[in-house]
C-alpha positions in Angstrom: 13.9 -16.2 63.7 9.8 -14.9 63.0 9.6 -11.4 61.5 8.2 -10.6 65.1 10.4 -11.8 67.1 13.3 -10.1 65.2 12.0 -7.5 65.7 10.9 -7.6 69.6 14.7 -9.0 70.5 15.9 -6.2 72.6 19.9 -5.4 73.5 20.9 -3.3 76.4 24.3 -3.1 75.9 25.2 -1.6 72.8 26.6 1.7 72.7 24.2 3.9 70.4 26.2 4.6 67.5 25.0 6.1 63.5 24.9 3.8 61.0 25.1 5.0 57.4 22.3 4.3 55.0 23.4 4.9 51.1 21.2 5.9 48.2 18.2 5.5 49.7 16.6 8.6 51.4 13.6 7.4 52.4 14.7 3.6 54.2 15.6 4.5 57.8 17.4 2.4 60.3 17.5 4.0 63.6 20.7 4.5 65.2 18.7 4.3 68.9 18.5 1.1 70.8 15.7 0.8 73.3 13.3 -2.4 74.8 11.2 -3.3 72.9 8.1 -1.9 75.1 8.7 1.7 74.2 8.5 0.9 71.2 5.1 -1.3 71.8 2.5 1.3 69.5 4.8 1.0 66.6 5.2 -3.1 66.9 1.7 -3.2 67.0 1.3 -0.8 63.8 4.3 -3.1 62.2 2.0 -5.5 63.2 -1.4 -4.4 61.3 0.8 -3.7 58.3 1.9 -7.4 58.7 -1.4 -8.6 58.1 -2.4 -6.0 55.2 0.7 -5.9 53.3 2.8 -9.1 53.8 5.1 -8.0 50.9 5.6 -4.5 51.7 7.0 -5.5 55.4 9.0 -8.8 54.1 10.8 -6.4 51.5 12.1 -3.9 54.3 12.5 -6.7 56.7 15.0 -8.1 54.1 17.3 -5.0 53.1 15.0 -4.7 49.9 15.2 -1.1 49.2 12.0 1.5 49.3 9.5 1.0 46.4 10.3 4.5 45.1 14.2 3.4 45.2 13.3 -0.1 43.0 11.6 2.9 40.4 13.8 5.7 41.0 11.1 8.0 41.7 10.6 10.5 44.7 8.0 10.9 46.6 5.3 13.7 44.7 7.1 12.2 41.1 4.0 12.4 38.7 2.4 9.3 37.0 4.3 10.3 33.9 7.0 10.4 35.9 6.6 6.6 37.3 4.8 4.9 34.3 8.6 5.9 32.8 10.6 4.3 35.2 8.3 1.4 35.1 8.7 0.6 31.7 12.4 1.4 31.9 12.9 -0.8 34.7 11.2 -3.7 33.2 13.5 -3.8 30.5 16.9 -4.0 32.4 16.6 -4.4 36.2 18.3 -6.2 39.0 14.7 -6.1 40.7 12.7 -9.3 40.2 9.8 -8.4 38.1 7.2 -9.1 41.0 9.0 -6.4 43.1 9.2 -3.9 39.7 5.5 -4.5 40.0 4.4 -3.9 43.7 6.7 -1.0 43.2 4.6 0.6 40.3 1.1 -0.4 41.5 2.0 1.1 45.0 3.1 4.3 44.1 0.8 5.0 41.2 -2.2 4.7 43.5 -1.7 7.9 45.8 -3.2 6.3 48.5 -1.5 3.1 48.4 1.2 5.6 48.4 0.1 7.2 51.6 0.0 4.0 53.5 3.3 2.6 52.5 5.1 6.0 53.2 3.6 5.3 56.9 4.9 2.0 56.8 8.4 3.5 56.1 8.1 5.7 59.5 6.6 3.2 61.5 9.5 0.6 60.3 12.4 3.3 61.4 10.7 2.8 65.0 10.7 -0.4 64.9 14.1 -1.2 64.1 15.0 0.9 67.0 14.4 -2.2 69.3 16.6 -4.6 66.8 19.9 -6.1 68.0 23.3 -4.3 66.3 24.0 -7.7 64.7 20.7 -7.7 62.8 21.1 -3.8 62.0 24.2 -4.4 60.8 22.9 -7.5 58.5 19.7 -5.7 57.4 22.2 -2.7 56.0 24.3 -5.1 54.6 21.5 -6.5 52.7 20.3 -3.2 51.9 23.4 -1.9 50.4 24.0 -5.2 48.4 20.5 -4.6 46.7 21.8 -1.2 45.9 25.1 -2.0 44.5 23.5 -4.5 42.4 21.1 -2.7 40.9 23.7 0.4 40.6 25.6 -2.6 38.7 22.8 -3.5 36.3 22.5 0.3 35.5 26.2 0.8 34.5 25.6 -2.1 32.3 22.6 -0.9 30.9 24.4 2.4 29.8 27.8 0.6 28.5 26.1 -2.3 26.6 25.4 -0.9 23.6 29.5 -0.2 22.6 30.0 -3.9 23.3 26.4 -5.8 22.3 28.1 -7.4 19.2 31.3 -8.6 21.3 28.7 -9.8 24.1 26.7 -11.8 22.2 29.3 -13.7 21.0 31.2 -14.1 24.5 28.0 -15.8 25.9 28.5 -18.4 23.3 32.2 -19.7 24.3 34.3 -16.4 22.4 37.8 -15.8 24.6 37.9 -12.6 25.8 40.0 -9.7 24.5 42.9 -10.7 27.3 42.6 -14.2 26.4 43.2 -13.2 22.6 46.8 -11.1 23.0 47.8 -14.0 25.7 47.7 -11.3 28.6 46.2 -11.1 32.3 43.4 -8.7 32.9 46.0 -7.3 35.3 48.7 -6.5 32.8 50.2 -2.7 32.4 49.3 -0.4 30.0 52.8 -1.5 28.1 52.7 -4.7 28.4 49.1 -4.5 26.5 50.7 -1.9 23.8 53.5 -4.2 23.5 51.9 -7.4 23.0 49.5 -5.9 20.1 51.8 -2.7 18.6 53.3 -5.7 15.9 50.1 -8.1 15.9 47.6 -8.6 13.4 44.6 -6.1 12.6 42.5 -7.7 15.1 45.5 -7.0 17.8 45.1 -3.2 17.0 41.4 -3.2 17.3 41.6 -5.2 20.9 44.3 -1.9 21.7 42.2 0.6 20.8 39.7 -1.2 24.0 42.1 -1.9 26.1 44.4 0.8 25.3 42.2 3.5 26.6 41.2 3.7 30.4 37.9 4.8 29.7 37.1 1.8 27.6 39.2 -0.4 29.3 37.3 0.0 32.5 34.3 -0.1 31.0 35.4 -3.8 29.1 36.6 -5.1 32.5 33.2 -4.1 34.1 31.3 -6.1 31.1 33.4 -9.4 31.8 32.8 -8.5 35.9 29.0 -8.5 35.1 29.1 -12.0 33.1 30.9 -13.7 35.7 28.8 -11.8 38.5 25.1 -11.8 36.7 25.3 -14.7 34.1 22.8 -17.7 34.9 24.3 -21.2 35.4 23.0 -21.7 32.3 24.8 -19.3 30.5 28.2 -20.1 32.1 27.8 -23.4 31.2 26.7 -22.5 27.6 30.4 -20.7 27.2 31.6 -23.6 28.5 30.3 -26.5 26.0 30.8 -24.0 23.4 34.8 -22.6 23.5 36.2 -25.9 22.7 33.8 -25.2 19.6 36.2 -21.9 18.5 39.4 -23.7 18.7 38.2 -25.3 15.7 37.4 -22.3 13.8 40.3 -21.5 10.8 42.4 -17.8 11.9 41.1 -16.1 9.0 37.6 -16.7 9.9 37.8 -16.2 13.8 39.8 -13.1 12.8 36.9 -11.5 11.3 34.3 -12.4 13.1 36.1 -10.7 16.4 36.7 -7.7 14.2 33.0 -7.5 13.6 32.0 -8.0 17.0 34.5 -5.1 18.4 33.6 -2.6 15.7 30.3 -0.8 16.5 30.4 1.1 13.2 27.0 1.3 10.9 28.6 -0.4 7.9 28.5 -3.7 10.4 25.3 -2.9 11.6 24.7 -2.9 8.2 26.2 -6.0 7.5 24.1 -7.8 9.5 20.8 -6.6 8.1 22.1 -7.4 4.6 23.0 -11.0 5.2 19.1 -11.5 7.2 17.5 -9.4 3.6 19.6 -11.6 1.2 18.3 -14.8 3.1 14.9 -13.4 3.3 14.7 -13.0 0.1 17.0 -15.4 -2.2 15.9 -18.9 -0.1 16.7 -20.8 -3.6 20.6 -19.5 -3.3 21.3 -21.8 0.3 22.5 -24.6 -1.7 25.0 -22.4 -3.8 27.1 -21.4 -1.5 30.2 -22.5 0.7 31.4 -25.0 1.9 29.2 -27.1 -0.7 30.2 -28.0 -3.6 28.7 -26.2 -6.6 27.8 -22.2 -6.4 26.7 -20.7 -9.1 30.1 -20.0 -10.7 30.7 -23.8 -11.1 27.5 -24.5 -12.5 28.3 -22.4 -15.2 31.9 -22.5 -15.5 33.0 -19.1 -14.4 35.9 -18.0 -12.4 34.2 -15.5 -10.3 37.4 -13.0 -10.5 36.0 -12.5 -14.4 32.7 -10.8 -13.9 34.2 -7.6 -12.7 34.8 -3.9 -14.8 32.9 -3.3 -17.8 28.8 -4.4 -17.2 28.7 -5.2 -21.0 32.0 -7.4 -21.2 30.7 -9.3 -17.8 26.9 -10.1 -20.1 28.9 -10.8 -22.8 30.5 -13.8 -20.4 27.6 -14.9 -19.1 25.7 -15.6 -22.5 28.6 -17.1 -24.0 28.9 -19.7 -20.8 25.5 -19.9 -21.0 24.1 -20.8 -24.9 26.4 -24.1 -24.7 24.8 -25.4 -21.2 22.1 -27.8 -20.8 19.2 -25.5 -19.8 18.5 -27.2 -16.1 17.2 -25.3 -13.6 20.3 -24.5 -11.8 21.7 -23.7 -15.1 19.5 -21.1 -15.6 19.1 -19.8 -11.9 23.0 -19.6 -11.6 22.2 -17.6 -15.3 19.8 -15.5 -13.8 21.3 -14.1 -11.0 24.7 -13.6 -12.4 23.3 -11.6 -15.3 21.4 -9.2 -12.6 23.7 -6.6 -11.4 22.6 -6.3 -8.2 21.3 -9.9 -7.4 25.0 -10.2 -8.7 26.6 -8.1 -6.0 24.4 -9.9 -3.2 25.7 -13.1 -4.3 29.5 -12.1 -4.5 29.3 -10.2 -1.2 27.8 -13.6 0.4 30.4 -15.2 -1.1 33.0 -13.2 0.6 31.2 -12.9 3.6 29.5 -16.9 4.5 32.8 -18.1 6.4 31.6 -16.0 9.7 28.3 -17.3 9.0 29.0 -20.8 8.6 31.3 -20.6 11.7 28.7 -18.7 14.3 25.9 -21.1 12.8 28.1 -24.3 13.7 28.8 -22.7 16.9 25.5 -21.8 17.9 23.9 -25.4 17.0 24.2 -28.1 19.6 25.4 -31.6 19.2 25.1 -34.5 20.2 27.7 -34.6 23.4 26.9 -30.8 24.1 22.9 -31.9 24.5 24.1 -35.1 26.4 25.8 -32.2 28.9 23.3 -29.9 29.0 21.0 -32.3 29.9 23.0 -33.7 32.7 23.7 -30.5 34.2 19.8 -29.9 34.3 19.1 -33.0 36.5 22.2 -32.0 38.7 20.7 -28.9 38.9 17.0 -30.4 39.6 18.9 -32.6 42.3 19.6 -29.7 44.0 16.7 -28.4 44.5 14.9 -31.7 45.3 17.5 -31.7 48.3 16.5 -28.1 49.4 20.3 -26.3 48.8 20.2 -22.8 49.1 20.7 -20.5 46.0 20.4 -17.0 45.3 17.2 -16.7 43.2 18.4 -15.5 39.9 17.5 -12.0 38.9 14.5 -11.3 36.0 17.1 -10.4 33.4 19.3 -12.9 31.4 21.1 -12.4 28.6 18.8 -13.8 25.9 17.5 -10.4 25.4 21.4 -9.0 24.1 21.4 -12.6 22.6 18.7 -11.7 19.7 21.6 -11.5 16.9 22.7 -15.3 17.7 19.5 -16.3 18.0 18.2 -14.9 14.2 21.6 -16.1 13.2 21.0 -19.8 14.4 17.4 -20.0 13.1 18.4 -19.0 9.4 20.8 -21.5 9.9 18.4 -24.2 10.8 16.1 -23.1 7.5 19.4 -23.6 5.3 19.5 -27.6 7.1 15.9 -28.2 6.3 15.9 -26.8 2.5 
């Protein structure tokens, strides 16, 4: 049905009734019903506004909320005000960028502002000559918009205590549930149960799910994935959980331990492995799961260059005088006899399991780009064919993804060294 005619449809016998409008104070559906001549001044103004504004009538015509709702600005707010909410919205945002935009270049001009607040009025009159059927769907529409966005907005504000568990759950990580072996519907006791004799991991994934607070705010996470998450993504966690079950206990133990724990130290950890890289390219080859590090090469058993700083030099030189001086002789030589190039390297040591793992993870193979490339044309089929899909919000999750993503391409400078 044409925006006009939808409009123009009359129906005489439905009782007038209220209908509640959420969230939005300034998007009005009137509750009257009446032929669409009395209402002819208004359809005509709808109309003109038609013509002018295209996207400000399609947006209202489809349950799109009011400009200053996509913002979250009232009418009078002040171009500090806006230019806020613009930048805020842009950065996390169930609103399509376009529709960010037409928001903020509407309202920041104050009389663009005064034409689309008519529009609003003039649409409430309108709507007064609309069936109860396409009342019903417009609110419908309307208060899915809201709820999303409302849902994009609890996400924004609850991602930060789970951004290191997130970015590894977009590449193919079980969830906490699957983990302890329980259903996201299991009691409290069952959950306090299952983990009160299990592994440090187990407590960590009670101390979540243990609390309601948390708990509810974990369940809402996975909600959003499955809700939000492109095709691509879902199919991403796909090719790449087969690619954990691989992963030794040990390891997988501590990268999950890492991802749950929002502490500094492991914000810290992070940055150190990226500075160590950064700065030490000639170490790549010296470390697990090759062959030589830099204790081989000179015949060390790492466990000896610990306590006294003049007893550990004293080791070195001794290893060292009877060597062949090659050049991995002598780097090995150089960093071990540096305290604290000394420290990196053990600590990278300790630590290059969980990056070994995430960085085989993260890289495709063969079959997974074989897959990924199939579900593209299926996906191209589609749309060649003209199925209907909802069009995917602005936001993916490549932007809580940045973590992998340095992860994977110091990974790929370690292969081509």
């Amino acid at each position: 049905m044409s925006k006009k005619n939808k409009l123009k449809e009359s129906n005489k016998h439905v009782l007038k009734q209220e209908i509640p409008i959420q969230d939005d104070p300034y998007w009005k559906v009137s509750h009257l019903f009446l032929d669409h001549h009395r209402v002819g001044r208004f359809l005509i103004k709808f109309e003109r506004f038609d013509d002018e504004y295209p996207t400000w009538t399609q947006m209202l015509l489809d349950g799109i909320p009011t400009l200053y709702c996509v913002l979250g600005v009232a009418r009078g707010a002040s171009e500090e005000e806006i230019e806020k909410a613009y930048a805020k919205k842009l950065r996390f945002s169930y609103y399509t960028r376009d529709i960010i935009e037409e928001a903020y270049d509407t309202l920041k001009d104050k009389s663009m502002q005064k034409e689309y607040d008519e529009l609003l009025f003039v649409f409430e009159q309108t709507t007064k000559c609309m069936t109860l059927p396409e009342k019903k769907e417009l609110i419908e529409n309307h208060t899915e918009n809201i709820k999303n966005e409302k849902d994009f907005i609890r996400m924004g504000e609850i991602q930060p205590q789970f951004a290191q568990f997130l970015n590894i759950h977009l590449f193919g990580a079980p969830d906490l549930y699957d983990i302890i072996g329980l259903d996201p519907k299991s009691s409290f006791e069952d959950i306090k149960e299952q983990c009160k004799n299990g592994s440090d991991l187990f407590k960590k994934i009670f101390a979540i799910l243990g609390d309601s607070s948390k708990r509810d705010d974990y369940d809402f996470l996975m909600y959003f994935v499955s809700r939000f998450g492109s095709i691509e993504n879902h199919e991403q966690m796909n090719r790449k959980a087969k690619k954990w079950e691989k992963i030794d206990r040990k390891t997988f133990e501590k990268i999950m331990i890492n991802s749950i724990d929002n502490s500094d130290a492991n914000e810290n950890s992070r940055k150190r492995i990226s500075e160590i890289f950064s700065t030490n390219q000639d170490w790549n080859l010296y470390l697990p799961p090759g062959n030589e590090t830099f204790f081989s090469i000179l015949g060390i058993d790492k466990n000896s260059l610990s306590g006294d700083k003049k007893e550990i030099e004293k080791i070195l030189r001794e290893k060292y005088r009877y060597l062949e001086k090659t050049p991995q002789v002598n780097l090995a030589y150089s960093v071990l006899k540096n305290e604290s190039q000394r420290a990196d390297y053990l600590w990278l040591n300790e630590n290059i399991d969980i990056f070994n793992a995430i960085e085989q993870i993260c890289s495709e193979d063969e079959e997974e780009e074989i897959v990924a490339i199939k579900n593209q044309k299926k996906r191209n089929k589609k749309k060649k064919q003209g199925v209907k899909r909802k069009s995917p919000s602005q936001v993916t999750f490549d932007d809580i993804g940045r973590m992998m993503e340095k992860i994977f391409e110091m990974g790929k400078k370690r292969q081509n060294r």
